[in-house]
KOLBA-725141 format. One line per field, with one value per residue (C-alpha): residue number from 1; x, z, y. Coordinates in nm, 3 decimals. Each point is the difference from the previous one (the first is absolute). Layout:
zase	c(NUM | ...)
px	c(X | ...)
pz	c(Z | ...)
py	c(Y | ...)
end
This chain:
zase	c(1 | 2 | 3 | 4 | 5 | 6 | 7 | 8 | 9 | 10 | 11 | 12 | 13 | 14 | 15 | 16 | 17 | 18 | 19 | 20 | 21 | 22 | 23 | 24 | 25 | 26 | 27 | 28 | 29 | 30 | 31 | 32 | 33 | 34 | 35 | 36 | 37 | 38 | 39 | 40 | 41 | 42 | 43 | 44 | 45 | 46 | 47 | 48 | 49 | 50 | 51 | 52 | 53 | 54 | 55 | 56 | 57 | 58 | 59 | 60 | 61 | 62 | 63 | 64 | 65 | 66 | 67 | 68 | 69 | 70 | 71 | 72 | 73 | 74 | 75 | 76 | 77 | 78 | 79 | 80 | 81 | 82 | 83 | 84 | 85 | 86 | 87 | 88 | 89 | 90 | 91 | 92 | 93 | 94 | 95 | 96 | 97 | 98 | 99 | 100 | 101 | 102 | 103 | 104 | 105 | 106 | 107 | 108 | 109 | 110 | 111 | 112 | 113 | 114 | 115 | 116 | 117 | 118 | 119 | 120 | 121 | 122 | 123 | 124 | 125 | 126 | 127 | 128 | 129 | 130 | 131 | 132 | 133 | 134 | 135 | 136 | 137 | 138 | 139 | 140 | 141 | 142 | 143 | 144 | 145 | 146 | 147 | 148 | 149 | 150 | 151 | 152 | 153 | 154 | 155 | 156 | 157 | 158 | 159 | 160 | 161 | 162 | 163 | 164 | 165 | 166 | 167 | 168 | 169 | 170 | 171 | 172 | 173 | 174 | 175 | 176 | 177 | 178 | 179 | 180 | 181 | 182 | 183 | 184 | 185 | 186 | 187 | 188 | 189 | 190 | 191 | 192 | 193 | 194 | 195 | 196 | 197 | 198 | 199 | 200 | 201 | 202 | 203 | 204 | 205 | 206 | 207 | 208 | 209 | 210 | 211 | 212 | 213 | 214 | 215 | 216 | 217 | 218 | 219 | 220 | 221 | 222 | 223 | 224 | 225 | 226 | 227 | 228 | 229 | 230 | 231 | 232 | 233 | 234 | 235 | 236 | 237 | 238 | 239 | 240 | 241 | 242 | 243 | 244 | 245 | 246 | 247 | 248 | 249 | 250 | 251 | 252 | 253 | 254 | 255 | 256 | 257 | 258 | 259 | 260 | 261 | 262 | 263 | 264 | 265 | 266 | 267 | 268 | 269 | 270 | 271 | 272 | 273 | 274 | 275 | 276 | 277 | 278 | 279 | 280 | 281 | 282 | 283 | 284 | 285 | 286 | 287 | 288 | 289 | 290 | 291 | 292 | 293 | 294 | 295 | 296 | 297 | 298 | 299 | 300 | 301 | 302 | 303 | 304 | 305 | 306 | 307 | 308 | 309 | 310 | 311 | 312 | 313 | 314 | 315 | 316 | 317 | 318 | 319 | 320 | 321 | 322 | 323 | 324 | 325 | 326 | 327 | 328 | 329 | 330 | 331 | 332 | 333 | 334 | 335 | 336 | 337 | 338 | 339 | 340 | 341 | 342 | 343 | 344 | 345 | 346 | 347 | 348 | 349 | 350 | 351 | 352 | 353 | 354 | 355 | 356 | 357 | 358 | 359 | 360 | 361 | 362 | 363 | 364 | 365 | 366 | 367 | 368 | 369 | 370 | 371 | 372 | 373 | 374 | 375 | 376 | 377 | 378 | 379 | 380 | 381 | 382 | 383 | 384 | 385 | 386 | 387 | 388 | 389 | 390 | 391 | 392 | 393 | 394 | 395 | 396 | 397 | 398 | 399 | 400 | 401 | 402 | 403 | 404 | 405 | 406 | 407 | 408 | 409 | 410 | 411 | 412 | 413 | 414 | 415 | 416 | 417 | 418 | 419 | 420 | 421 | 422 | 423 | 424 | 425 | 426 | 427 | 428 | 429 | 430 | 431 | 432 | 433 | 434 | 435 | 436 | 437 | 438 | 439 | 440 | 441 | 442 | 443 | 444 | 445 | 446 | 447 | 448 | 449 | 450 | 451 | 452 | 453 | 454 | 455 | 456 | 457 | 458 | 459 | 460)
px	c(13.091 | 0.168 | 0.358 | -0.013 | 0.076 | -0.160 | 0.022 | 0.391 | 0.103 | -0.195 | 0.209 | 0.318 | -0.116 | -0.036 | 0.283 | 0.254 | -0.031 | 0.374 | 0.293 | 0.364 | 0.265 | 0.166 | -0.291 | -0.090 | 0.366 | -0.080 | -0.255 | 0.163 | 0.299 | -0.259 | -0.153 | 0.317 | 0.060 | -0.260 | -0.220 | -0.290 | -0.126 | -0.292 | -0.320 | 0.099 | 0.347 | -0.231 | -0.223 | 0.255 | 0.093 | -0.336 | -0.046 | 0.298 | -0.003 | 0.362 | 0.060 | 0.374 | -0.104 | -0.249 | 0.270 | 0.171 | -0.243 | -0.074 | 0.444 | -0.045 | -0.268 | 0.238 | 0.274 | -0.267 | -0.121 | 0.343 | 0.137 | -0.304 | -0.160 | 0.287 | -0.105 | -0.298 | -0.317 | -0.288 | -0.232 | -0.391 | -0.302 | -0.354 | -0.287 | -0.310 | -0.276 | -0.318 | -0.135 | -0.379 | 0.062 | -0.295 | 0.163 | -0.015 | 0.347 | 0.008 | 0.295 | 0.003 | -0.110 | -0.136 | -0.207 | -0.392 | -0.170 | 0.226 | -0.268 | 0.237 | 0.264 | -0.049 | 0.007 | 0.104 | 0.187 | 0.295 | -0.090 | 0.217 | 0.102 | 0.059 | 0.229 | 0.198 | 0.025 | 0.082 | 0.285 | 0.149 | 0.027 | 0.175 | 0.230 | 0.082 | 0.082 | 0.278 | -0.184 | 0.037 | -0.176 | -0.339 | -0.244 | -0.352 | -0.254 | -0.394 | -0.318 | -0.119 | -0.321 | 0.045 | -0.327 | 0.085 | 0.316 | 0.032 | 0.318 | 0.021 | -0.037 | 0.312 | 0.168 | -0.061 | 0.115 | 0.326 | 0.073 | -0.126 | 0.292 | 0.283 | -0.101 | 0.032 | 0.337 | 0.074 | 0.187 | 0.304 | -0.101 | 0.045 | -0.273 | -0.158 | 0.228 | -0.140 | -0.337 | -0.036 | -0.387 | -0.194 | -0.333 | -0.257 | 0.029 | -0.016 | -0.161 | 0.232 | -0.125 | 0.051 | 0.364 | 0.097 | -0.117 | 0.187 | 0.320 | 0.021 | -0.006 | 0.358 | -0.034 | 0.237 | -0.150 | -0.346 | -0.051 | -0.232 | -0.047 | -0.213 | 0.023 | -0.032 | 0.092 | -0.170 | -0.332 | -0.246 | 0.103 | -0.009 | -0.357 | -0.053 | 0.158 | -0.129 | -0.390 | -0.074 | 0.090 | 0.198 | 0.259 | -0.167 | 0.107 | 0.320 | 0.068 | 0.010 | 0.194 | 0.228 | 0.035 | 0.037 | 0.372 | -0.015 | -0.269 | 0.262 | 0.306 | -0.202 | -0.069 | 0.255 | 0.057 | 0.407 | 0.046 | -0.280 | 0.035 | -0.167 | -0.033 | -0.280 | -0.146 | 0.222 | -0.269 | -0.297 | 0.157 | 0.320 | 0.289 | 0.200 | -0.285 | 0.029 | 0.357 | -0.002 | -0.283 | 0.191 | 0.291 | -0.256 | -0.143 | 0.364 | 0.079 | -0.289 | 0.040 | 0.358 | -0.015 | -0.285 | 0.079 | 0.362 | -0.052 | -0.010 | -0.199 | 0.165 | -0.091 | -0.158 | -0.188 | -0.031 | -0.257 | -0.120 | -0.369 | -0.009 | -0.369 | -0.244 | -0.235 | -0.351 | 0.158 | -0.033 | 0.204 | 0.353 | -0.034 | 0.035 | 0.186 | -0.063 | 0.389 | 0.160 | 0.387 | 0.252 | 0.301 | 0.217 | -0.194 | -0.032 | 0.416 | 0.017 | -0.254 | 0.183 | 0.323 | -0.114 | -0.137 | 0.333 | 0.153 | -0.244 | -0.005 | 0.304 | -0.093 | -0.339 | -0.110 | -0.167 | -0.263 | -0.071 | -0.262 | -0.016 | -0.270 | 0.326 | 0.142 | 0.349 | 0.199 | -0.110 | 0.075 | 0.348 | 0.064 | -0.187 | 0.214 | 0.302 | -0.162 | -0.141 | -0.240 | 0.086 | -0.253 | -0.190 | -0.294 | 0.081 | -0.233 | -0.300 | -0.356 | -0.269 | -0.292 | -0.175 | 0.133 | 0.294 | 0.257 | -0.165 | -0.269 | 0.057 | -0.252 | 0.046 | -0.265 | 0.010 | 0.220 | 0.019 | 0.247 | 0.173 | 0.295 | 0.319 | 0.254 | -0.112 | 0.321 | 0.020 | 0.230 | 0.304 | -0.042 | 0.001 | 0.316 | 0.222 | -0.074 | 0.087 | 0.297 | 0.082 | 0.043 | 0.233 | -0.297 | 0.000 | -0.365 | -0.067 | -0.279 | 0.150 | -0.293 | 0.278 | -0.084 | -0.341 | 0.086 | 0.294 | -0.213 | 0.173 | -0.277 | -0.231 | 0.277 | 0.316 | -0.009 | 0.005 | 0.255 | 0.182 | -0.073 | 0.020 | 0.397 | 0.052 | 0.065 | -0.295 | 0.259 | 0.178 | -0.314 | -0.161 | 0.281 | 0.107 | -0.381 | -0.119 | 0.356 | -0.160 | -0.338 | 0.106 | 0.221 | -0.317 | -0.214 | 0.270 | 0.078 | -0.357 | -0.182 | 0.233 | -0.017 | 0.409 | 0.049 | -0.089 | 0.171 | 0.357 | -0.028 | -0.195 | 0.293 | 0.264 | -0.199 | 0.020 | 0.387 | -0.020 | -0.241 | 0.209 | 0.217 | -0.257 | 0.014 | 0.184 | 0.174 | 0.256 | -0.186 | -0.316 | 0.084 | 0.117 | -0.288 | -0.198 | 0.222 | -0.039 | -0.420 | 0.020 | 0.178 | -0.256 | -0.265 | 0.154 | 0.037 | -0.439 | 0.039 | -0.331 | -0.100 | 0.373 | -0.027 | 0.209)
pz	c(12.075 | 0.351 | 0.012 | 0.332 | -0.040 | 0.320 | -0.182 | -0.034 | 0.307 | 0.197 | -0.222 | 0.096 | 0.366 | -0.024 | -0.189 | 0.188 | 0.322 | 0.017 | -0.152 | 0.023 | 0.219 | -0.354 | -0.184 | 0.351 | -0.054 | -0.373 | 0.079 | 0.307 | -0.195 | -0.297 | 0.238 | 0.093 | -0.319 | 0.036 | -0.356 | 0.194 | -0.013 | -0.161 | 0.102 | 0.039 | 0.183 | 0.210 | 0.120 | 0.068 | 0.279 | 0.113 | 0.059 | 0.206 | 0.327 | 0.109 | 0.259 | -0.119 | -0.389 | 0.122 | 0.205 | -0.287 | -0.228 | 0.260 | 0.066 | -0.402 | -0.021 | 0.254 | -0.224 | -0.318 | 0.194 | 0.097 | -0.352 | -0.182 | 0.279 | 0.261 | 0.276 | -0.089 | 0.142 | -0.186 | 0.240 | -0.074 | 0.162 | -0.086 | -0.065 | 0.026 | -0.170 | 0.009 | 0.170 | -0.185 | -0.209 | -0.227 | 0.016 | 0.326 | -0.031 | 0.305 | 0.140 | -0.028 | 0.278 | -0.284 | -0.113 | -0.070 | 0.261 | 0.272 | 0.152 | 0.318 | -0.233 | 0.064 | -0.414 | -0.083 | -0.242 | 0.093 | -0.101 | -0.184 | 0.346 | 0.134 | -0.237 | 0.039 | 0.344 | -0.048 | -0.283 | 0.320 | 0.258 | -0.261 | -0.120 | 0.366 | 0.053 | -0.310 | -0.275 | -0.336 | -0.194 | 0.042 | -0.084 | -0.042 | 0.042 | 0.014 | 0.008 | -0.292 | -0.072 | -0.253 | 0.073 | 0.292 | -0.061 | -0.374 | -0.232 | -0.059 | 0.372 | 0.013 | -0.243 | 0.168 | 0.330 | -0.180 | -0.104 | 0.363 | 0.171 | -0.200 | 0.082 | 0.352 | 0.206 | 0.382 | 0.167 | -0.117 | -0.356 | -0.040 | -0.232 | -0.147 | -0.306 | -0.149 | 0.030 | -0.030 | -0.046 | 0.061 | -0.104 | -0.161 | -0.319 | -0.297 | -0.360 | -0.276 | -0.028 | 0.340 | -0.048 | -0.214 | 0.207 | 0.289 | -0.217 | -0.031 | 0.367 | 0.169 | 0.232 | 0.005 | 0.039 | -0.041 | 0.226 | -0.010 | 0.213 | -0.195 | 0.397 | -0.188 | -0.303 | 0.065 | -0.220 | 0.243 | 0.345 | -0.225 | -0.050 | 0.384 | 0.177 | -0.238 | -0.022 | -0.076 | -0.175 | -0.329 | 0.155 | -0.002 | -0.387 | 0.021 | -0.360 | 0.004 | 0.340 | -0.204 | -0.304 | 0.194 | -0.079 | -0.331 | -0.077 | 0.222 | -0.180 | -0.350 | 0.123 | 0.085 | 0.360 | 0.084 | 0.322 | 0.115 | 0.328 | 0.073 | 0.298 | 0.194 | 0.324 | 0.149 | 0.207 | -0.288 | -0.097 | -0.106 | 0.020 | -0.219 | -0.254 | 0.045 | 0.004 | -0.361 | -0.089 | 0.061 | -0.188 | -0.308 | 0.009 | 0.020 | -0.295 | -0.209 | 0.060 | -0.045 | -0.357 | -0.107 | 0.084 | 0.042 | 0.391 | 0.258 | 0.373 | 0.142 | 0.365 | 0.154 | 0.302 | 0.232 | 0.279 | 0.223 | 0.108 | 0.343 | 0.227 | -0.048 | 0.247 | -0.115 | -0.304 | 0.117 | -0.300 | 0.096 | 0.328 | -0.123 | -0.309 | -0.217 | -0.177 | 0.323 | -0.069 | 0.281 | 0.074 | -0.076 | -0.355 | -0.028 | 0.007 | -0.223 | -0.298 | 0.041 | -0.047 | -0.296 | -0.169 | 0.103 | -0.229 | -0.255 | -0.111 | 0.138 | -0.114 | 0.069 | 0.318 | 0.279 | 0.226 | 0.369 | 0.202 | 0.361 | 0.040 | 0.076 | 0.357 | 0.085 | 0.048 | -0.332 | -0.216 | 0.171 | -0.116 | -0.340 | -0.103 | -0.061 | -0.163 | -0.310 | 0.099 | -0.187 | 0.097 | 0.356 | 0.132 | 0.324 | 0.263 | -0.224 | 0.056 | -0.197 | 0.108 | -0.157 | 0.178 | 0.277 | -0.033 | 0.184 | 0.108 | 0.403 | 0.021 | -0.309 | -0.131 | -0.166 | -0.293 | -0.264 | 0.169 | 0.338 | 0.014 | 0.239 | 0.003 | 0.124 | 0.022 | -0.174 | -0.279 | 0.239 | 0.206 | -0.332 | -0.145 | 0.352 | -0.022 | -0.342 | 0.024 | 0.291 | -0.232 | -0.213 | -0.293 | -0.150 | -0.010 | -0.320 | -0.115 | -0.363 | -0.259 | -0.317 | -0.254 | -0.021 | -0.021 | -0.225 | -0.204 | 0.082 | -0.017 | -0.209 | -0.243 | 0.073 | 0.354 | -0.064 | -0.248 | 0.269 | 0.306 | -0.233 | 0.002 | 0.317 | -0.158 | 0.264 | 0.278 | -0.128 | 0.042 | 0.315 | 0.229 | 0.010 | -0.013 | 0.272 | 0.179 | -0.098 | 0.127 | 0.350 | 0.084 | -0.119 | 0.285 | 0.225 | -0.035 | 0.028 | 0.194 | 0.214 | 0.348 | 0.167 | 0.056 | -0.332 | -0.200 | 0.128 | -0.080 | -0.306 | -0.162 | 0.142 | -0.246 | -0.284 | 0.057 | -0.075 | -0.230 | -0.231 | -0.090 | -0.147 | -0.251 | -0.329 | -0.064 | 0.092 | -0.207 | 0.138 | 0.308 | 0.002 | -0.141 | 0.254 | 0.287 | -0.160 | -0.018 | 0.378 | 0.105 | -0.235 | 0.233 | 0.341 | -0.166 | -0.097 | -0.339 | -0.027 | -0.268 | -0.188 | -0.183 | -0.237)
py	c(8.325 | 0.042 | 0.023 | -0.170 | -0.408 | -0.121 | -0.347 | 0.073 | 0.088 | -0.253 | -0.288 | 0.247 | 0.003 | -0.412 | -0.067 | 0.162 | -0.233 | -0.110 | 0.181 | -0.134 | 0.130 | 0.141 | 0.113 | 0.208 | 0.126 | 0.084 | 0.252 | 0.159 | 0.061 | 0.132 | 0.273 | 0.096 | 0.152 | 0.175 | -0.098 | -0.136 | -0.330 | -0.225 | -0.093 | -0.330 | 0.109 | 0.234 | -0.345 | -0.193 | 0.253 | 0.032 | -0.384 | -0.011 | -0.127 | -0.074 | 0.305 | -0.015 | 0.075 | 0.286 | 0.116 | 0.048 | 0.144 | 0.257 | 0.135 | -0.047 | 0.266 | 0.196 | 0.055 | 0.055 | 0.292 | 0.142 | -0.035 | 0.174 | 0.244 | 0.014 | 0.105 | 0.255 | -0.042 | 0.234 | 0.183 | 0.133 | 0.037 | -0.130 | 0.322 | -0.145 | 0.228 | -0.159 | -0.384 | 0.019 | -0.377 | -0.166 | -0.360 | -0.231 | -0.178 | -0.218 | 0.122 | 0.336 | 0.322 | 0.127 | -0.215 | 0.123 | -0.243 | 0.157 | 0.196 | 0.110 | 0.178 | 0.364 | 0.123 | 0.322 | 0.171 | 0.272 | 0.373 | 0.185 | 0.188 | -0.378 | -0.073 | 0.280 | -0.059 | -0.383 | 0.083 | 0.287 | -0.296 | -0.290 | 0.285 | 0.083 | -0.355 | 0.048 | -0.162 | 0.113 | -0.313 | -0.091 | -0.280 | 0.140 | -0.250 | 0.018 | -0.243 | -0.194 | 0.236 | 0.310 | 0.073 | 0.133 | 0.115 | 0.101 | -0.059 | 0.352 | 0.070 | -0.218 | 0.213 | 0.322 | -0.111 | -0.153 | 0.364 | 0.096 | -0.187 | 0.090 | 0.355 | -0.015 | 0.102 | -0.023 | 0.267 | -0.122 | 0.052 | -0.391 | -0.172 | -0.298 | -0.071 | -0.337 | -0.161 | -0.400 | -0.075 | -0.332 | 0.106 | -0.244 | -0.172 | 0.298 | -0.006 | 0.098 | 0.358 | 0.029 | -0.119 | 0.247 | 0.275 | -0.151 | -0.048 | 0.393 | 0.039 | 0.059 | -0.376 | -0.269 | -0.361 | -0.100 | -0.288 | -0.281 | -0.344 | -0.271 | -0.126 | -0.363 | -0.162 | -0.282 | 0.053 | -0.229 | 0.152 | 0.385 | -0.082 | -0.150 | 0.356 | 0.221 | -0.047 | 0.300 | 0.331 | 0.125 | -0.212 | -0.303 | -0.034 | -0.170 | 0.044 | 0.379 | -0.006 | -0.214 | 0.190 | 0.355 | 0.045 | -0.103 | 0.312 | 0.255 | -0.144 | 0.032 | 0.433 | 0.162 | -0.153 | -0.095 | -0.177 | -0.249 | -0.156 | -0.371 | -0.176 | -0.265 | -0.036 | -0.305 | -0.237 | -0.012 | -0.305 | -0.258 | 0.320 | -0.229 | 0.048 | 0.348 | 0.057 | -0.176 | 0.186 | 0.356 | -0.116 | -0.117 | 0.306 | 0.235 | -0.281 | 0.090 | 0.410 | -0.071 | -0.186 | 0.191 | 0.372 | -0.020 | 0.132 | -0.220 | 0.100 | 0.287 | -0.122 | -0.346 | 0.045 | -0.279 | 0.055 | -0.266 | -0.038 | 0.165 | -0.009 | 0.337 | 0.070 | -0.135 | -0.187 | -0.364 | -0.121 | 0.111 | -0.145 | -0.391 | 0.086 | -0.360 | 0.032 | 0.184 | 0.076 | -0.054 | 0.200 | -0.235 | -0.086 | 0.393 | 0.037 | -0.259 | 0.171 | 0.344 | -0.164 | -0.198 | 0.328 | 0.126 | -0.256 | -0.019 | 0.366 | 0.177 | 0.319 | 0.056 | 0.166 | -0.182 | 0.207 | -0.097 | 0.199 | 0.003 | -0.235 | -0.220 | 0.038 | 0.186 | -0.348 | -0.153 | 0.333 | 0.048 | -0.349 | 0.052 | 0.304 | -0.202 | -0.255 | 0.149 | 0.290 | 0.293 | 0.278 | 0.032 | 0.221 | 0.178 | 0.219 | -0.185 | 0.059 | -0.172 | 0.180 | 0.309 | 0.298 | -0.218 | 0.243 | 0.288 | -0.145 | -0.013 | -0.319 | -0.170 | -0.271 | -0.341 | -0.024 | -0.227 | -0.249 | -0.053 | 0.122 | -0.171 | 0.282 | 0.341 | 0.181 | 0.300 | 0.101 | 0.071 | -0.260 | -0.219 | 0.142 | -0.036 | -0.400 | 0.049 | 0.158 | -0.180 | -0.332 | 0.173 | 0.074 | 0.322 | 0.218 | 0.150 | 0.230 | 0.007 | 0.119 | 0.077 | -0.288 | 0.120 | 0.349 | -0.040 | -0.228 | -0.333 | -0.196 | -0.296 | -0.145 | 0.232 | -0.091 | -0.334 | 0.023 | 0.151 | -0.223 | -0.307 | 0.035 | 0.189 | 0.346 | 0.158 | -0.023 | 0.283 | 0.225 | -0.198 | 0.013 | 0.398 | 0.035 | -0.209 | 0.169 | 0.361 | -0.057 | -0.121 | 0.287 | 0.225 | -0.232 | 0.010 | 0.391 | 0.092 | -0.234 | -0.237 | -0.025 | 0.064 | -0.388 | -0.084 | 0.306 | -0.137 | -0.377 | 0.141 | 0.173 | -0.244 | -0.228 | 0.256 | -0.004 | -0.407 | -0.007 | 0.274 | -0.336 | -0.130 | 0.191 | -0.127 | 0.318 | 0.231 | 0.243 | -0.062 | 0.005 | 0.332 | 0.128 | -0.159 | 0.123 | 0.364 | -0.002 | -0.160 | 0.343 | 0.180 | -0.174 | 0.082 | 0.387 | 0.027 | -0.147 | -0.314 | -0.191 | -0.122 | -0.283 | -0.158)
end
């Protein structure tokens, strides 16, 4: 039986029309204490029309932000290792009846050269992706090139510390074998809840079984998998469907394996070349609309992180960052070979901000936000339940802070470019108050000199 009440939340989505000026009060002053709300708190902010009440959902979501991520913004870069696909999702680059996508698969000598240029960029967390079709590009294949990519260095000895994956939908055997592997989050979109438009996008494929889309983080959770990371494709259809959907879903991994998602992804449908779908999308998502879901999620699950890609253009992320978006991609490329390929080819989505990674983290510092490359939970074992027990009551700050703080001066020390080193540490010097103790402050302050004197890789 499906865990997902499509039933439920369409009487949530039509009983939550009108809302009184207290009750709206009730459940701002709820999120503000950070505990998260309900389903039906969560759809009454999603019907809300009144631009003063949105208003104040979205400086609402401001402050949630602040209080549980400060000002850290999470950096990483998307390694795409294959495009062959066996399903035909309708809005995807990928997709099998795409005869124009160039296919191809990276050779081991590719990928070393890809991992070179994203660490040159300052990257030290990846997202390794690849197409749909293990025929062509074989589980274990994906296992050997894991190993592949922590191996490799650049010439400042800097490496790949921690691997995110969004592969396809695993088996249980396969889980376990996964599980053993030194990665972080295994991600996976169900794109759309809702079960009728599933079965309209996806005609075609392993993917076209809802069910075992569905059921895909039950079987990691259940083997030896942590972190899971959710998310949909915003545009399939109704996005207050599918923002009720995510939080039924983090509900049910919640309740039943006592870990919530680690991350929530929310990409918007964006038009491919020779993919006649995403040019009309039938649920398209406006900006304004688009604020309004990440500061709802914001709300809803305070300490869950929220993924944007750069399929979203350089205004809207600025604006974004503030609002609930935890974790960004920077210097992406979503084709087979982009980062040192001189002509690159179609990718699986269009992207809207092509700055690279230092580029990215000026604007970023530039609004006060503070870049972080931290990797430590997952190497210091933080993760699945003890994060959460962790993040639940805001105990993570006293690791994420000095961490995110550590990482920077490692970016700025090694790969900044002059204008950004000196705002760059001037933001260090702030951001050191962050930090809830005298104690740990001057441990910080200590590694940061270890840094600037060759030390890399201090974490707390």
């Amino acid at each position: 039986m499906s865990f997902i009440d499509g039933q439920k939340i369409q009487e949530i989505i039509d009983n939550t029309n009108t809302v009184s000026d207290s009750e709206f009060e009730r459940i701002i002053s709820k999120a503000k204490d950070f505990k998260g709300l309900s389903l039906w708190e969560v759809g009454v902010l999603l019907n809300l029309s009144d631009s003063s009440k949105i208003e104040k959902v979205l400086s609402t979501a401001k402050i949630v932000k602040r209080a549980i991520y400060g000002s850290r913004l999470v950096l990483f870069a998307p390694l795409y290792v294959s495009n062959f696909c066996s399903n035909n999702c309708l809005y995807c680059g990928f997709r099998k009846d795409n005869l124009a996508l160039d296919r191809g698969v990276l050779s081991e000598t590719s990928l070393v050269q890809e991992v070179k240029q994203i660490l040159v960029q300052g990257h030290k967390r990846v997202l390794m992706l690849m197409g749909e079709d293990f025929s062509k590009f074989s589980f274990d294949k994906f296992m050997e090139y894991l190993k592949i990519v922590y191996s490799v260095t650049d010439d400042k000895g800097s490496s790949v510390r921690r691997i995110n994956v969004e592969i396809p939908s695993l088996d249980e055997a396969q889980f376990s074998r996964l599980a053993k592997c030194e990665i972080g989050t295994y991600t996976v979109f169900q794109e759309t809840y809702h079960k009728e438009t599933y079965n309209q996008v996806h005609p075609s494929g392993e993917k076209a079984d809802y069910s075992w889309r569905l059921n895909v983080m039950d079987r990691a959770l259940k083997n030896g998998m942590n972190d899971v990371g959710i998310g949909v494709l915003f545009g399939l259809y109704d996005f207050k469907f599918e923002v009720l959907s995510l939080l039924m879903h983090a509900e049910h991994l919640d309740s039943t394996y006592g870990v919530g998602p680690h991350t929530i992804s929310v990409p918007r449908i964006e038009p491919v070349a020779n993919v006649p779908y995403t040019k009309n999308p039938p649920y398209a998502v406006s900006d304004e609309d688009f604020k309004k879901i990440v500061a709802i999620l914001r709300l809803a699950v305070p300490y869950t992180g929220l993924i944007l890609s750069t399929r979203e253009s350089v205004a809207l992320r600025n604006e974004l960052f503030s609002l609930g978006v935890s974790q960004i991609s920077a210097g992406s490329h979503t084709e087979v070979g982009g980062y040192s390929d001189s002509n690159p080819k179609m990718g699986q989505f269009t992207l809207n901000d092509f700055r690279n990674c230092d580029q990215v983290m000026s604007e970023v510092v530039k609004q006060g936000n503070l870049p972080s490359f931290c990797t430590a939970c997952y190497r210091k074992g933080r993760v699945g339940k003890d994060f959460m027990d962790l993040a639940k009551p805001g105990l993570i700050q006293d690791f994420c802070q000095p961490n995110a703080i550590l990482t920077f001066q490692e970016y700025l020390t090694d790969y900044g470019e002059n204008d950004l080193v000196k705002v760059g540490e001037d933001l260090i010097n702030e951001s050191l108050s962050d930090i809830s103790t005298e104690k740990r402050r001057e441990e910080t302050l200590e590694r940061i000199n270890r840094i600037k004197n060759g030390e890399r890789d201090i974490y707390f």
